[in-house]
Structure formats: C-alpha cells, structure tokens
C-alpha positions as CSV (number, residue, x, y, z in Angstrom):
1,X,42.3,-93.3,-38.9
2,X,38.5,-92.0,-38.7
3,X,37.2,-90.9,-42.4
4,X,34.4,-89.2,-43.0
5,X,32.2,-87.3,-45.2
6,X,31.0,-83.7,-45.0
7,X,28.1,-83.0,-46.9
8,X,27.5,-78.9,-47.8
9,X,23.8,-77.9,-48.2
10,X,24.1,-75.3,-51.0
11,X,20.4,-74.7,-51.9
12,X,20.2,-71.2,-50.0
13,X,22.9,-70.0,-52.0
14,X,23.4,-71.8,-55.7
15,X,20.2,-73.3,-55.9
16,X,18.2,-70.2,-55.4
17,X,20.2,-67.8,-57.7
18,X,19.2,-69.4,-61.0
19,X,15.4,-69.3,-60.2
20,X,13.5,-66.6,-61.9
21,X,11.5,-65.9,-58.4
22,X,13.4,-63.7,-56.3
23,X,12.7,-64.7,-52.4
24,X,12.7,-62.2,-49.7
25,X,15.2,-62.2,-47.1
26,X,12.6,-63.7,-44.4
27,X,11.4,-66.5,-46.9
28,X,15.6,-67.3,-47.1
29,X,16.0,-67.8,-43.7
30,X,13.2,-69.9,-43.0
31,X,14.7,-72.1,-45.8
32,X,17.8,-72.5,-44.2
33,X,16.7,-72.7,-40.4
34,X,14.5,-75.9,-42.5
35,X,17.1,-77.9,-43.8
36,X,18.7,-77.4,-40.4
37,X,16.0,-79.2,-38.6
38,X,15.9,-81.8,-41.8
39,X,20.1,-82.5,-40.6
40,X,21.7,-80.1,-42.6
41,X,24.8,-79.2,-40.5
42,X,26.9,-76.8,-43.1
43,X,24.8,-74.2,-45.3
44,X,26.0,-72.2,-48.2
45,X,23.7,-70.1,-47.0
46,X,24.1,-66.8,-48.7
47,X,25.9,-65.0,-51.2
48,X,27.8,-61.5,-50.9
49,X,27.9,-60.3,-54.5
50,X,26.2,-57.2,-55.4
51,X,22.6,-57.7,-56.4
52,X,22.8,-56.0,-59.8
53,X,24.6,-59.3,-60.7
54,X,22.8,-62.1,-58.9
55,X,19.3,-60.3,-57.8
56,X,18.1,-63.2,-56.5
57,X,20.8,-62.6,-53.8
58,X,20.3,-59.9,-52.5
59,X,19.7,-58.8,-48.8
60,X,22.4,-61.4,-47.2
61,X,23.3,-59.0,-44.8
62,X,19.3,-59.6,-43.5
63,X,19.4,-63.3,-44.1
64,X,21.9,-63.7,-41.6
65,X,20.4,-61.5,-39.3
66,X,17.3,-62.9,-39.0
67,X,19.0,-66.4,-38.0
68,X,19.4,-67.4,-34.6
69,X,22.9,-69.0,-33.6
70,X,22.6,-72.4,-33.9
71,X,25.6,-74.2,-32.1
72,X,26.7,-77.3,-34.0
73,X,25.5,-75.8,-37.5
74,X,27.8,-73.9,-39.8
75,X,26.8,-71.2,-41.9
76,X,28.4,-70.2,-44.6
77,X,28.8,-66.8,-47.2
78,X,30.5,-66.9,-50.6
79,X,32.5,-64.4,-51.8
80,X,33.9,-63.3,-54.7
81,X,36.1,-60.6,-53.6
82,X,37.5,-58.3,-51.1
83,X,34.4,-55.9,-50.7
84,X,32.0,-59.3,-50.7
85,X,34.2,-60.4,-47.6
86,X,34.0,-57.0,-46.1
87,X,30.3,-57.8,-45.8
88,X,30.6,-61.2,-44.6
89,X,32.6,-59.8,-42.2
90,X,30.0,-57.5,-40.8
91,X,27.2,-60.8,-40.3
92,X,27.3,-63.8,-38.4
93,X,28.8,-66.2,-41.0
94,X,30.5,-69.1,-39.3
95,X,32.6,-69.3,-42.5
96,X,33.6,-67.6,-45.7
97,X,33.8,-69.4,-48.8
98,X,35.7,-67.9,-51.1
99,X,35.4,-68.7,-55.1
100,X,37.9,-69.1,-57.9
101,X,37.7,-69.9,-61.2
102,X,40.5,-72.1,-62.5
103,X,40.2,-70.5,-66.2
104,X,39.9,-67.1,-67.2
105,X,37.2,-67.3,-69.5
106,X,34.8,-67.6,-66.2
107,X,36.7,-65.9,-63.5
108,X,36.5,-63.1,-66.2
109,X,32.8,-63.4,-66.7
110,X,31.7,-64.5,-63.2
111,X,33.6,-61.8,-61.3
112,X,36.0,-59.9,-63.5
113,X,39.1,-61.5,-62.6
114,X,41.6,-63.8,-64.5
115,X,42.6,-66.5,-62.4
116,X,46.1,-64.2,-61.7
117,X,44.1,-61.8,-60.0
118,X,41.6,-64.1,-58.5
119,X,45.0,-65.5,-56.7
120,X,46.3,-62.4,-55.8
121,X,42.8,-61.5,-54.5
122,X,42.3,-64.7,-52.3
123,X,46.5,-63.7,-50.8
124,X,45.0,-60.4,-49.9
125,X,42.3,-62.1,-48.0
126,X,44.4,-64.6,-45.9
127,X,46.5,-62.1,-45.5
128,X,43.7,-59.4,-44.1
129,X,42.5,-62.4,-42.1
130,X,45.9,-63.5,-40.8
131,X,46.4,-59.9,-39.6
132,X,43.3,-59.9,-37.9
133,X,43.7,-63.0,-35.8
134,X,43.9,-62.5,-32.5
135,X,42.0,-59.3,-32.6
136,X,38.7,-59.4,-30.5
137,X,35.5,-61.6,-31.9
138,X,36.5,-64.6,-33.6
139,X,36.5,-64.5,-37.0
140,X,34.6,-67.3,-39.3
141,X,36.6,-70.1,-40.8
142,X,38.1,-69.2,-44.5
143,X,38.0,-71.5,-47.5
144,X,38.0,-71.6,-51.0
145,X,36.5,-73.4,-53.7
146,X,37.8,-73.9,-56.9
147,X,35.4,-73.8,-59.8
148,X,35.2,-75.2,-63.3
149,X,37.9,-77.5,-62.8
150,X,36.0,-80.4,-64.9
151,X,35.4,-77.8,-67.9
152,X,34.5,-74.3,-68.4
153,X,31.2,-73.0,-70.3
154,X,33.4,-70.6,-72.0
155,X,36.5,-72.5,-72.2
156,X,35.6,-75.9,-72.7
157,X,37.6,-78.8,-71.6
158,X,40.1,-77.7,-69.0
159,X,43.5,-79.1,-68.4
160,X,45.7,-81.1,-65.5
C-alpha cells in the first residue's frame, strides 16, 4: 500500500485574513502563482465570504481570474455557505472547501450557523453538486473541513 502525505498551502487564504494590511487582488495572485513555483501543489487560495466580514478577502472572484490554469496544481475556495459556493462556482476553483464548526459557539460566530444547520447546509450542497454532475463543465472537487475540534475560543475544551 502507497502512503503519502498532502500538504495544503493555506497562506492565500488564512494567513492573509488576520493581517491588518488588506492586499489587492493582483498582489494575491502573484502570492499564490509564488508558492506554486516554490512546490506548492494545493492552495487555499481564496475565500468566498462577504467582505464586510473578512475585508482582507475580498475580490476572490478577481484573484481567480487573474491566475492562469496551472495543470498539476489545485486551487482551492472556502466557503461558508450556499451563496459563498454559488461564487466559487462562477471562478475557476479546482476545489471547494467547505467549513464547519464542530460547536455552536463558533459556527454561530464565524458564520451564523449552529453546527445543525451547518450540516444541513453542507447536505444542501452535496446535494446541489450531486444534481449537477454530469451537466456540462466539470465541477471542482468538494470537501469539508471540520474546525475547532481540539477546543473552541468560545467553548473551550470540546468533547469526543
């Protein structure tokens, strides 16, 4: 059996949207189109939330843009919902990454869903893409990530 590990980049995305210095859309790119030539071969590379929330994301519909296809690289948009994977949708992500929160306290916070509806949200999704298949384009890979699942900033410890 053949084991290996993947390594995600995720500076593009959740290293950038804690900095104070918001960084244009053509600064973004050049970023990422960097750590591919460093190796990088899977980039969080944007974020489709609504830039009231996470300003320093805005314009990832002009990130991905301004990237040529790269064959062998993946790059990938986070969402936090249906209208964020709309928007994915409409770019040329090679995947979507969607998020959940594993306690209310954050999903709450982070995107205004308990983790009930964070479920039912990410169903709607698979579904939606499920529906889809088949349908011309290809659409990008689908995954989710599960966060806080080593404790919560609201919540603290989080159980099995």
């Amino acid at each position: 059996m053949s084991r290996h590990i993947t390594i995600v980049e995720v500076g593009p995305r959740d290293g950038l949207q804690n900095e104070p210095t918001v960084f244009a859309p053509a600064v973004r790119a050049e970023f990422v189109q960097k750590l591919e030539d460093a190796g990088a071969r899977r980039i969080e590379t944007v974020s489709f939330v609504h830039p009231k929330y996470v300003p320093q994301m805005a314009g990832a519909e002009e990130v991905m843009a301004l990237l040529p296809p790269r064959p062998g690289h993946s790059r990938i948009g986070l969402v936090l919902n249906g209208r964020g994977y709309d928007r994915a949708l409409e770019t040329s992500v090679d995947e979507v990454n969607v998020s959940l929160s594993v306690t209310d306290g954050f999903g709450l916070k982070n995107q205004g869903l308990s983790v009930d509806d964070q479920v039912t949200m990410l169903g709607d999704i698979v579904a939606r893409r499920h529906n889809a298949a088949g349908r011309a384009g290809a659409a990008p890979s689908l995954s989710a990530t599960l966060s806080c699942v080593w404790g919560c900033p609201f919540e603290g410890e989080v159980s099995v």
